[in-house]
BANUNU-437639 format. One record per residue (C-alpha): chain; residue in three letters; z, x, y; residue number from 1. Coordinates in nm, 3 decimals, padded with zeros to 5 digits, always signed. Last residue first. Example, Ala and Ser with C-alpha at 12.3 -4.5 7.8 and 13.67 -1.06 7.14 Angstrom:
residues 2
{chain: A; resn: SER; c3: +00.714; c1: +01.367; c2: -00.106; resi: 2} .
{chain: A; resn: ALA; c3: +00.780; c1: +01.230; c2: -00.450; resi: 1} .
//
This chain:
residues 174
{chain: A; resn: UNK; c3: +16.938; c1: +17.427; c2: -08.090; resi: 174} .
{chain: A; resn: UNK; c3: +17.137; c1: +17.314; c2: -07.756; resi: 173} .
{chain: A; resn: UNK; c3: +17.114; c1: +17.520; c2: -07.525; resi: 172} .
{chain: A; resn: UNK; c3: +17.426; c1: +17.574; c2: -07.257; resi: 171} .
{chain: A; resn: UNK; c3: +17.375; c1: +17.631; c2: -06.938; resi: 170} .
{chain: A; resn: UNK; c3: +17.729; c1: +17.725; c2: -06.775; resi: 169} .
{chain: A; resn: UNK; c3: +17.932; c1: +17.502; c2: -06.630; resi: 168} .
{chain: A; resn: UNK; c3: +17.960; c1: +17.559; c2: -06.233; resi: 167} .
{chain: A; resn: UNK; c3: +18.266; c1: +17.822; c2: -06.144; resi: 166} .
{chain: A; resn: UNK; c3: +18.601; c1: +17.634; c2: -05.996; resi: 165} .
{chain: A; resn: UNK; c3: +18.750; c1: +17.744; c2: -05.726; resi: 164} .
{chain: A; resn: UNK; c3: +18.824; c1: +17.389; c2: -05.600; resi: 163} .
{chain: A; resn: UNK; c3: +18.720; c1: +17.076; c2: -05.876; resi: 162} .
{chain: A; resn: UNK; c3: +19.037; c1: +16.878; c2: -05.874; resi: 161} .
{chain: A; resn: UNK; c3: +19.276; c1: +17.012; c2: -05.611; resi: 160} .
{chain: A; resn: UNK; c3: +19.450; c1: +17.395; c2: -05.619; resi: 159} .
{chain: A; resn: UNK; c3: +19.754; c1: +17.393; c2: -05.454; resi: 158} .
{chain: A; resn: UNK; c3: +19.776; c1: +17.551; c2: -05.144; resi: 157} .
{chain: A; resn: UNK; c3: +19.936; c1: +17.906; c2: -05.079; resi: 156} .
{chain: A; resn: UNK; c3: +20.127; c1: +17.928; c2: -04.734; resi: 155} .
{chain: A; resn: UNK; c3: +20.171; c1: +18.228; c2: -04.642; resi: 154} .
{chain: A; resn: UNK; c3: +20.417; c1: +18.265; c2: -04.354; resi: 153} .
{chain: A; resn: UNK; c3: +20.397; c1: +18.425; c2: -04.090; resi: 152} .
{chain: A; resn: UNK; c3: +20.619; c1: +18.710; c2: -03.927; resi: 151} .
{chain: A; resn: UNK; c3: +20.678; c1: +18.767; c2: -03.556; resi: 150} .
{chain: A; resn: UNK; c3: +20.929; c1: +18.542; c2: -03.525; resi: 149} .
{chain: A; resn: UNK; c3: +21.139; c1: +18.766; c2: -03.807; resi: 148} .
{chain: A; resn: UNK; c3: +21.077; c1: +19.115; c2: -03.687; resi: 147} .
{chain: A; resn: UNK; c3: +21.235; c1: +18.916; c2: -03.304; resi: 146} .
{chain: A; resn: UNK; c3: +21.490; c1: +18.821; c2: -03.517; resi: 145} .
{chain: A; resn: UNK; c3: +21.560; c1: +19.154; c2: -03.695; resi: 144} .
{chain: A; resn: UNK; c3: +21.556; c1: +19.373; c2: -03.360; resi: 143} .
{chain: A; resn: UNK; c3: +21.780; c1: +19.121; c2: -03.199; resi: 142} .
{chain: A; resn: UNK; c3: +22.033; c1: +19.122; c2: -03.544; resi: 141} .
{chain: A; resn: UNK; c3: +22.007; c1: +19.509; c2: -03.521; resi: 140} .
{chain: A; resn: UNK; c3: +22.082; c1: +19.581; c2: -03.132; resi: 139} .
{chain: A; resn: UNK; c3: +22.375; c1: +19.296; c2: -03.130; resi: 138} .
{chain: A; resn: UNK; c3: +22.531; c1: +19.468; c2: -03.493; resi: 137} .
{chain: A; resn: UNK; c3: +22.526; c1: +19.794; c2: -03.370; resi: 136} .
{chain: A; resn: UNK; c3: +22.637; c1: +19.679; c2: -03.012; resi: 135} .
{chain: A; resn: UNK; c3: +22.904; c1: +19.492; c2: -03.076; resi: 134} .
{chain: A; resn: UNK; c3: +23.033; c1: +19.801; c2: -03.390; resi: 133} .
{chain: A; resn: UNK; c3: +23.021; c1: +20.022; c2: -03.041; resi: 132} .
{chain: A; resn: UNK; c3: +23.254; c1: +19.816; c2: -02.855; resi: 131} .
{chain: A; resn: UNK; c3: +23.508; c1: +19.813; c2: -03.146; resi: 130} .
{chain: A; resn: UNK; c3: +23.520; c1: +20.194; c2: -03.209; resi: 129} .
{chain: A; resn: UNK; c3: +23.590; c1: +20.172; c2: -02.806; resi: 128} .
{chain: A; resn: UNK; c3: +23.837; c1: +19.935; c2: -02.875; resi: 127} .
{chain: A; resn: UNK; c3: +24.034; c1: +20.154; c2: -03.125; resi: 126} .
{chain: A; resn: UNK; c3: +24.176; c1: +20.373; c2: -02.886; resi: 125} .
{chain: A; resn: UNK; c3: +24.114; c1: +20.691; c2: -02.830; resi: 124} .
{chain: A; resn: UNK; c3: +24.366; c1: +20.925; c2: -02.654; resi: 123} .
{chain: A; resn: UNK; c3: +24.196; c1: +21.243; c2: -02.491; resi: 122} .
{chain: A; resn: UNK; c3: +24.320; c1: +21.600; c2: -02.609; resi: 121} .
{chain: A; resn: UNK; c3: +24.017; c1: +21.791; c2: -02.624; resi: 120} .
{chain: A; resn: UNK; c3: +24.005; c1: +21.796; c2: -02.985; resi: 119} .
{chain: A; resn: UNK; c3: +24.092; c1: +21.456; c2: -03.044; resi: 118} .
{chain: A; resn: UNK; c3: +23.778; c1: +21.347; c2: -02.825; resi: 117} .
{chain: A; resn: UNK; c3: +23.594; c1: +21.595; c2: -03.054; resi: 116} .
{chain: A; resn: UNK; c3: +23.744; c1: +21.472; c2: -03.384; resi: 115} .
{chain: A; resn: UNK; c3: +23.659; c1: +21.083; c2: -03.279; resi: 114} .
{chain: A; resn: UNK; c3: +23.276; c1: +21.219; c2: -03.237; resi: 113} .
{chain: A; resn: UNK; c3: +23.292; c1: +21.354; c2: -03.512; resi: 112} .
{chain: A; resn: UNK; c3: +23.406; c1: +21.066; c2: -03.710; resi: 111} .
{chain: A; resn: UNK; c3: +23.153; c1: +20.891; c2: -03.514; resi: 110} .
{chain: A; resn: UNK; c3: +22.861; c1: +21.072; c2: -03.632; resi: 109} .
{chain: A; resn: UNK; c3: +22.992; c1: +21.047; c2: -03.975; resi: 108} .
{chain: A; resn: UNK; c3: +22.996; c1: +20.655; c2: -03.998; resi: 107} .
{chain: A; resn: UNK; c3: +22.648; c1: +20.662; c2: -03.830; resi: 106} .
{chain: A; resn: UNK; c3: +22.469; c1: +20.936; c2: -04.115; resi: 105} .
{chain: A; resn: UNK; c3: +22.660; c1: +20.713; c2: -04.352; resi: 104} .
{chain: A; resn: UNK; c3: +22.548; c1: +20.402; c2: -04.208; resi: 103} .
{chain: A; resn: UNK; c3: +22.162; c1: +20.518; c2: -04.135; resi: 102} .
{chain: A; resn: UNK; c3: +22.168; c1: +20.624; c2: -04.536; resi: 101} .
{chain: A; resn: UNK; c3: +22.249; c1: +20.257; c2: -04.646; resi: 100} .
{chain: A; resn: UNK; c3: +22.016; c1: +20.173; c2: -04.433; resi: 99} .
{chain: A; resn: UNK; c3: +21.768; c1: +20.429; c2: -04.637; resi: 98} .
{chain: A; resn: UNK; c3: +21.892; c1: +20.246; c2: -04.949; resi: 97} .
{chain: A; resn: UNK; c3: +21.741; c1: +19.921; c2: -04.823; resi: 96} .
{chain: A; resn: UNK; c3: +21.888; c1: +19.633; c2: -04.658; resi: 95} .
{chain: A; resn: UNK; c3: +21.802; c1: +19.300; c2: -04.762; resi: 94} .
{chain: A; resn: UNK; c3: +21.605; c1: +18.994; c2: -04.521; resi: 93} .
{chain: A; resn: UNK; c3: +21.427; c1: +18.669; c2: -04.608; resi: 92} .
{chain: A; resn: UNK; c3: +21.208; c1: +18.481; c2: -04.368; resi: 91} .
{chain: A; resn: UNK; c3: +21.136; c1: +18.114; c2: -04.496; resi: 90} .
{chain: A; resn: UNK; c3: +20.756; c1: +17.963; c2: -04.472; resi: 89} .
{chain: A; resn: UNK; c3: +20.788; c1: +17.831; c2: -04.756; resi: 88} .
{chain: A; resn: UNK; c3: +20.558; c1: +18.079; c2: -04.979; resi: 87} .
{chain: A; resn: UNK; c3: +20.842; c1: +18.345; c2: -04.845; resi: 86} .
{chain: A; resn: UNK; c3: +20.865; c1: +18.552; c2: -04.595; resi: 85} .
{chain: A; resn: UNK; c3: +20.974; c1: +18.938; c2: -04.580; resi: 84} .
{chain: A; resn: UNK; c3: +21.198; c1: +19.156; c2: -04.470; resi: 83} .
{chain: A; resn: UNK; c3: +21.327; c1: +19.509; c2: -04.539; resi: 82} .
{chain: A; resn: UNK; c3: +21.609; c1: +19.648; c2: -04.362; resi: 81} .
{chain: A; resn: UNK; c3: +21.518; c1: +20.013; c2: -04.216; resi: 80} .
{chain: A; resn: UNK; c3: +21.370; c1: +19.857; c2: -03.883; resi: 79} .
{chain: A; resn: UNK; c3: +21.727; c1: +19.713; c2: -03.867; resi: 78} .
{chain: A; resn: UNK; c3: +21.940; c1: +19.980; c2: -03.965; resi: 77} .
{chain: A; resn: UNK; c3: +21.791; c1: +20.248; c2: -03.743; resi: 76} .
{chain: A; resn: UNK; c3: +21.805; c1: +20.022; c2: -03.459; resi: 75} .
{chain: A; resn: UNK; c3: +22.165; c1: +19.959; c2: -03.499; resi: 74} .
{chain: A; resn: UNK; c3: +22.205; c1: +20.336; c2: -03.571; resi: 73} .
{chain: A; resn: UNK; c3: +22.073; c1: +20.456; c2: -03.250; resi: 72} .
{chain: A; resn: UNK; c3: +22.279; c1: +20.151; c2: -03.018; resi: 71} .
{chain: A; resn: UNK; c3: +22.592; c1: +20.293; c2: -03.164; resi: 70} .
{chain: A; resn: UNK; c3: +22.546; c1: +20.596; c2: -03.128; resi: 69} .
{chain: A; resn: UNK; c3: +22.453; c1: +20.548; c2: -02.776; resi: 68} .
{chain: A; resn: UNK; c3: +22.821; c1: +20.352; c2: -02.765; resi: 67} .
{chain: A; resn: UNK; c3: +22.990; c1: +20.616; c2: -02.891; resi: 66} .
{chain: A; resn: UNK; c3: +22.830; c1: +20.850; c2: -02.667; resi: 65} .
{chain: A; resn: UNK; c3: +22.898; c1: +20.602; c2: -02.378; resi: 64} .
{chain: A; resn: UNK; c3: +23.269; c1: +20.605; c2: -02.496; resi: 63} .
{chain: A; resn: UNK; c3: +23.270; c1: +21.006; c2: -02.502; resi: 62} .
{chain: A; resn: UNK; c3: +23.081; c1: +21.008; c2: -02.153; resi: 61} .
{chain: A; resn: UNK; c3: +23.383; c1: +20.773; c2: -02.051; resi: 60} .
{chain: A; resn: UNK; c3: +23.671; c1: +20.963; c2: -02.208; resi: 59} .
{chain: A; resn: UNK; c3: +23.586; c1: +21.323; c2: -02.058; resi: 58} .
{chain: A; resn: UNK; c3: +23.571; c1: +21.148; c2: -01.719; resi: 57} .
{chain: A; resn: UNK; c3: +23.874; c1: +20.999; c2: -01.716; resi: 56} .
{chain: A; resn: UNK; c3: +24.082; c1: +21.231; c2: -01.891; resi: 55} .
{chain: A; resn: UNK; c3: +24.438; c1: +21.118; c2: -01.788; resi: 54} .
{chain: A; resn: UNK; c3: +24.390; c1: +20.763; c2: -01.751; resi: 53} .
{chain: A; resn: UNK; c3: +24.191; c1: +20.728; c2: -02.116; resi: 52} .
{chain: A; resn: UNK; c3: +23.935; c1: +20.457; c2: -02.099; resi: 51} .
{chain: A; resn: UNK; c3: +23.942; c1: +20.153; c2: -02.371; resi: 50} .
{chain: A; resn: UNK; c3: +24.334; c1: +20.144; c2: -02.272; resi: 49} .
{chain: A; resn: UNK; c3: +24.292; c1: +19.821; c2: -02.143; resi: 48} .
{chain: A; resn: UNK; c3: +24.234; c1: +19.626; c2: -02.409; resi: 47} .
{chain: A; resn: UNK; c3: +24.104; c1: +19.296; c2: -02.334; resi: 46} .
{chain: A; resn: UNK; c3: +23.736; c1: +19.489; c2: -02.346; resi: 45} .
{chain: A; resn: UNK; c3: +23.752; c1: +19.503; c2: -02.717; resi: 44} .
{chain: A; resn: UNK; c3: +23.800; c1: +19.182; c2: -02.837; resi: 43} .
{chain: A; resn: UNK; c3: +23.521; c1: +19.052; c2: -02.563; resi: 42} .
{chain: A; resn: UNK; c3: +23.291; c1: +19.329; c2: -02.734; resi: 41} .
{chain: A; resn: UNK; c3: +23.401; c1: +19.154; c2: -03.077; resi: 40} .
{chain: A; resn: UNK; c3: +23.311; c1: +18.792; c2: -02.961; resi: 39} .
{chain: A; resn: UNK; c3: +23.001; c1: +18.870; c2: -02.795; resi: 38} .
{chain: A; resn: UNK; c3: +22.888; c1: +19.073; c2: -03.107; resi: 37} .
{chain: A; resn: UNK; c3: +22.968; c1: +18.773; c2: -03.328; resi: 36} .
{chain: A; resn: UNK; c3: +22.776; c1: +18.516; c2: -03.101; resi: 35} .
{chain: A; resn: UNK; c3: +22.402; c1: +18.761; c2: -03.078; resi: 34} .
{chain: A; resn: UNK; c3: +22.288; c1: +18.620; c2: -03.322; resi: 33} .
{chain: A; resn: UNK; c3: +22.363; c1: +18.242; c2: -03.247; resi: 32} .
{chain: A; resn: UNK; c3: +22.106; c1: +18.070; c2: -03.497; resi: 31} .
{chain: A; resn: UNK; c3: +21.741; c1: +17.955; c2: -03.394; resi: 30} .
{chain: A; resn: UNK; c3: +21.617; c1: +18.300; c2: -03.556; resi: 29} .
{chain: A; resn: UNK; c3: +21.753; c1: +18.215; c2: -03.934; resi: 28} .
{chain: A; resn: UNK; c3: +21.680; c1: +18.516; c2: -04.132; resi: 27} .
{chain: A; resn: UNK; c3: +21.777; c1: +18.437; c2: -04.520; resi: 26} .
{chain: A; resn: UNK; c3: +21.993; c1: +18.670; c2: -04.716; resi: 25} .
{chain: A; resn: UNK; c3: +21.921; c1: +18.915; c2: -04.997; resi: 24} .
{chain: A; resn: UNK; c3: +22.231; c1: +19.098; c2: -05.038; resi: 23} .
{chain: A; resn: UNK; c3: +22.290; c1: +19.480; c2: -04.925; resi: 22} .
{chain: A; resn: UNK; c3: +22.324; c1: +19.302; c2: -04.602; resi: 21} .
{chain: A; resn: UNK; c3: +22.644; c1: +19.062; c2: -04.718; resi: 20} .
{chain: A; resn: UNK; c3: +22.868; c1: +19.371; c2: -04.825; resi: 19} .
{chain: A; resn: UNK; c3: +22.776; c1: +19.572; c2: -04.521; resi: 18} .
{chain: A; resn: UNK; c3: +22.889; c1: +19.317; c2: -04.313; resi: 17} .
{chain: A; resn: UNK; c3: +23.160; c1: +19.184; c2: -04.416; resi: 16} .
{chain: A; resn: UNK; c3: +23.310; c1: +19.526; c2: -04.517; resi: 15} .
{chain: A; resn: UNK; c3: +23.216; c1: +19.616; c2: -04.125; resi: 14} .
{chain: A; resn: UNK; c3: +23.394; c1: +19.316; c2: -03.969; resi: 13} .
{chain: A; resn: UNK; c3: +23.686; c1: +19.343; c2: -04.198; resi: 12} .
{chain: A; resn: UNK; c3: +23.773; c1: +19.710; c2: -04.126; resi: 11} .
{chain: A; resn: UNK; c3: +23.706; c1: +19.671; c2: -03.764; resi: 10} .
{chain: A; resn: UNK; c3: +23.937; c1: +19.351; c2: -03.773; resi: 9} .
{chain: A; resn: UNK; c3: +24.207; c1: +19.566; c2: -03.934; resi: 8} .
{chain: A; resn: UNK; c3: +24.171; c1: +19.854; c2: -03.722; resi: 7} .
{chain: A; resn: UNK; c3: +24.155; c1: +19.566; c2: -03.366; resi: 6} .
{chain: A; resn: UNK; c3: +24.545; c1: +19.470; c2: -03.555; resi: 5} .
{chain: A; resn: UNK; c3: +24.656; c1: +19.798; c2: -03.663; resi: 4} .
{chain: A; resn: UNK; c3: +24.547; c1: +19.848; c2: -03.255; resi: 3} .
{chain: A; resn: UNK; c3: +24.726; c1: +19.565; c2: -03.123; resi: 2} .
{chain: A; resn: UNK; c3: +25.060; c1: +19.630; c2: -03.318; resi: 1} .
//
């Protein structure tokens, strides 16, 4: 029941995500960033099954390729993302098509990754999937906040009586 469960929370986490970073959203660097990757990584390390017993080694250079993976294609995503402030002074954020790109080149990565630990006979669990959506999502919102602090905004001022204005011209009177 444990791993329908972590598959189901997987399965949420990444719909929720995709679905709200294909929308413009605002970049808020005094929130928790870095909260739902604690939470997930915590999910995954109460399993503990994250390491197969009978192919030690093979299973923990396949969990630190995951998690390489991982860390590659939350980069990718975030300096793929597009930001940008507005007149306000607010930072803004959407993903571009070439993040959508970085997911599908990540999504197959680890599908052959999972077919090479399945392969050579080691037992994956779910967790490990888990660990490795932490640090996608912890390497990308870090990379987007510190994009975000280092942005300024543009502040436009209104125009007061008399600024930017050209002299009257001469005009003759006949």
């Amino acid at each position: 029941m444990p791993g329908l469960v972590d598959a189901l929370m997987i399965v949420a986490v990444v719909v929720l995500v995709v679905v709200r970073q294909f929308r413009p959203g605002r970049i808020d660097t005094k929130r928790r960033w870095w909260l739902l990757p604690a939470v997930l990584a915590v999910v995954a390390f109460r399993e503990p099954r994250i390491v197969d017993a009978h192919h030690h080694t093979a299973s923990v250079v396949l969990l630190v390729a995951e998690l390489f993976t991982g860390l590659a294609i939350g980069a990718g995503w975030a300096w793929t993302t597009r930001i940008w402030v507005e007149p306000g002074g607010a930072v803004w954020s959407k993903s571009t098509k070439a993040s959508g790109a970085v997911w599908a080149v990540g999504i197959g990565l680890r599908v052959g990754l999972f077919a090479l630990g399945a392969a050579l006979g080691i037992h994956q669990d779910s967790s490990a999937l888990l660990l490795a959506l932490a640090a996608t999502l912890l390497v990308r919102s870090g990379i987007l906040a510190w994009r975000a602090q280092s942005l300024r905004p543009t502040v436009e001022f209104g125009t007061a009586y008399g600024d930017r204005m050209s002299a009257p011209a001469w005009k003759e009177r006949v």
